[in-house]
N, C-alpha and C positions, 0 to 999 in steps of 0.2 A: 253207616259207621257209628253213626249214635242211634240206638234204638229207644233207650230208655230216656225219659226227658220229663222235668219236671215244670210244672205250671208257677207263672207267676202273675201277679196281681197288681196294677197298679190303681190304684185310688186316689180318684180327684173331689178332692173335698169341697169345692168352689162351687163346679159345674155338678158333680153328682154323676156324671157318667167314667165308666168302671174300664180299663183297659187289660187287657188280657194275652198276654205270650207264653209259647212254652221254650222251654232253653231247654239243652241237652245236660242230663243230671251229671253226665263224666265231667262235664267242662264249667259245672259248677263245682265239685270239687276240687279238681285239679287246675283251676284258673292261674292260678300263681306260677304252675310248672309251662304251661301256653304261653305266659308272658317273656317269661324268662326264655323258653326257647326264640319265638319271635325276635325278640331282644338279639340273641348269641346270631340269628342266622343274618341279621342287620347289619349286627358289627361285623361279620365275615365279609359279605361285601363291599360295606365301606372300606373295608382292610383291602379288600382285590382293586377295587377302583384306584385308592390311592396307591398302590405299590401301581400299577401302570403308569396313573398320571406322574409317580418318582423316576418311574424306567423312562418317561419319554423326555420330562425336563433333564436328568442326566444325560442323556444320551444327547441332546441336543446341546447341553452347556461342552459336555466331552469334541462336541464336532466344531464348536467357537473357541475353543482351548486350541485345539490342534488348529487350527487356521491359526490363530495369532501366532504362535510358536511360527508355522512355516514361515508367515512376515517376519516376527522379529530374525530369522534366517537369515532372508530374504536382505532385510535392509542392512550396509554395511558402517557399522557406526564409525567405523575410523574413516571413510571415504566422508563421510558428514562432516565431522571435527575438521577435518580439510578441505571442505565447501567450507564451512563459516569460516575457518581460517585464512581463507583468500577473500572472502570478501570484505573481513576487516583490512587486509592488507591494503587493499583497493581503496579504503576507505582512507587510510591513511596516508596514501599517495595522494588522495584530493585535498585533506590536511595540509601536506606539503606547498601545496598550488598556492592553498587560500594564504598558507603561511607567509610565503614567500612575496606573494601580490598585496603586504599588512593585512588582509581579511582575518576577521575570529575565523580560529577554530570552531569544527565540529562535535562536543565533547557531548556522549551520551554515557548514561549508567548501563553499568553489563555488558558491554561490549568487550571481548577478548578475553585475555588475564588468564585466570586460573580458571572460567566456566568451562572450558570444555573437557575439563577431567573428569566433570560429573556427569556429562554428557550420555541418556541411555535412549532406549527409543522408544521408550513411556513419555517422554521430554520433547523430542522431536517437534513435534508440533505446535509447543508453544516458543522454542527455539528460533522455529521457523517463521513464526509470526513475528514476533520481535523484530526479526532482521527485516520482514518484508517492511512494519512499520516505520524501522529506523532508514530503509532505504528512499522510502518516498519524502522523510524530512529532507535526506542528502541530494533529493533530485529539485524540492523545493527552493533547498535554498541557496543551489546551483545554477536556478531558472534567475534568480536577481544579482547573479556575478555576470557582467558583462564578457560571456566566452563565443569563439569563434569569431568569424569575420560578418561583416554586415554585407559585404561584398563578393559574387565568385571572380571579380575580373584579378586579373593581374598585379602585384604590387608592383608599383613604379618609382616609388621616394619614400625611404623610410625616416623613421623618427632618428634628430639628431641633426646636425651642420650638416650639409650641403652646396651647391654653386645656385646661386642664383638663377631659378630656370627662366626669368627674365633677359637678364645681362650676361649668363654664362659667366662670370668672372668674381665677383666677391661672394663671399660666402655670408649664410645665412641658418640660423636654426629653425628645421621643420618639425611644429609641433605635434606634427602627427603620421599618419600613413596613409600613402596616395593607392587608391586601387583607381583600372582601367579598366571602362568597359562601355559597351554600346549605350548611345544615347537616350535617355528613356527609361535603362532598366531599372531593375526594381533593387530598391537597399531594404536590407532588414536590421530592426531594432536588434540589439546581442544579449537583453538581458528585459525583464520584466522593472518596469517602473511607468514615470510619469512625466509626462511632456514638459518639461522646466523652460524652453522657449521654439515659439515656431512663427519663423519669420526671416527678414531679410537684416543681414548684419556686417555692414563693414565690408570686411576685403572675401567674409566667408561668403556672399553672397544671399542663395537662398538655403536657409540656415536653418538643424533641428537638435536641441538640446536636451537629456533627458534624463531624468533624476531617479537614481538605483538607492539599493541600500548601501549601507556602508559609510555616508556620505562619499557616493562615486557619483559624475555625470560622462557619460559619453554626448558626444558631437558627429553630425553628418551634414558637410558643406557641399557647397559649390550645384546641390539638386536643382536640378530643372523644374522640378513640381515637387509641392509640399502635402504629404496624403494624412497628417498630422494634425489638430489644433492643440493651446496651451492648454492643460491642464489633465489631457485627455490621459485616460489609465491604455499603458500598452502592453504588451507579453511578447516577449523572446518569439521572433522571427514574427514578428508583426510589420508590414508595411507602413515606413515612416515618410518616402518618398521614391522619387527618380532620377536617376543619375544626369549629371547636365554641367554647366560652363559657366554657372553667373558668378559675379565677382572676381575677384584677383587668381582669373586662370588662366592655363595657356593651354589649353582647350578642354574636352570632357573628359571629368572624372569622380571619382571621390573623395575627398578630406576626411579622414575618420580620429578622432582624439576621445584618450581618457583623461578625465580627471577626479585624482582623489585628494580628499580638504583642498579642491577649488588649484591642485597644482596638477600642471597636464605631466604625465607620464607614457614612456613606450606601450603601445598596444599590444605591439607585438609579444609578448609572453603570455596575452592571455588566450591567443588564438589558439593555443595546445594545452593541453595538462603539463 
């Protein structure tokens, strides 16, 4: 391809020895036009690579476009507005309860109002999180309201005047709510708190007293056995004792009393929402 080629000489002044190539004499003059081709056929390719590597990131952002579209499809934003809208509603039925029982209220930022007009399903999930978070404060701080019964047996005497179930004949106020049941069985705590007394007391017998928030205590008399001591931290459906006959009874049961600022009140409202 190249025939004609000319010598060149390199000269080492240091060492004294003489180095010697021939190059081809086209490609001495026309060097610049080599470069420059070289050059143009480099940028081509880099041009072909990147238009591929273009066509395959597009084509793949095009195939996560069209998926999210089908989701946002997919998901029905009005049936969501109306999930959160019921679960504040829910929310504020338990409001009602605490209300009604003197408990604070549960008052959180963002909840209901006007959020859900902005509602889209870019939002969704932080929507969602919100509620999850705002729901585990509402089950919180539902764990230290003294709800349900500590009892499955039967109500036998409820709170309020009564007869005498000694004398049958003069009446008397019962401070609390008698449940019935096998001897032995097991009572549960109604609310998370702290053993404010465990021991033997007067006419309640063997007696357990337990201190919630709110300043509320609940009460469980007349137990056969105490599975309890003072001080000890308890949690909602904790075994506090056994159901049993000591003290001022006319035979096995349970005594169960609320009291808020240290005045006994009906239980029975808080057994429900």
């Amino acid at each position: 391809m190249f025939k004609k080629k000319t010598s060149i000489l390199f000269v080492d002044a240091k060492e004294g020895e003489n180095k010697h190539i021939q190059v081809p004499t086209k490609l001495l003059k026309h060097w610049r036009k080599y470069v420059l081709f070289y050059n143009f056929i480099i940028l081509i390719l880099m041009g072909i690579v990147a238009y591929f590597v273009y066509e395959k990131t597009s084509e793949s952002y095009r195939l996560e476009l069209t998926k999210a579209n089908k989701v946002k499809q997919m998901i029905d934003v009005q049936k969501i507005e109306k999930s959160f809208k019921s679960i504040d509603e829910n929310v504020n039925k338990i409001n009602v309860f605490l209300k009604k029982r003197g408990l604070s209220e549960m008052n959180f930022e963002n909840v209901g109002g006007e959020a859900y007009n902005d509602i889209d399903v870019t939002n969704v999930d932080e929507v969602a999180q919100f509620y999850s978070e705002y729901l585990e404060k509402v089950a919180e701080k539902i764990k230290k309201v003294p709800m349900g019964k500590p009892h499955i047996g039967k109500i036998t005497s409820k709170f309020g005047y009564r007869h005498n179930p000694f004398t049958g004949r003069s009446s008397e106020k019962h401070s609390g709510i008698d449940f019935k049941g096998a001897y032995g069985s097991r009572i549960n705590a109604t609310a998370d708190g702290e053993v404010f007394f465990a021991g033997v007391r007067g006419g309640y017998g063997n007696c357990v007293i337990i201190q919630h928030k709110n300043n509320i205590k609940t009460l469980y008399a007349h137990m056969r056995k105490i599975t309890v001591k003072q001080g000890q931290k308890v949690s909602l459906g904790d075994k506090v004792g056994e159901l049993g006959n000591t003290g001022r009874s006319t035979g096995p049961h349970l005594h169960y009393e609320i009291m808020m600022n240290d005045e006994k009140i009906n239980p029975e409202p808080f057994f429900k929402l």
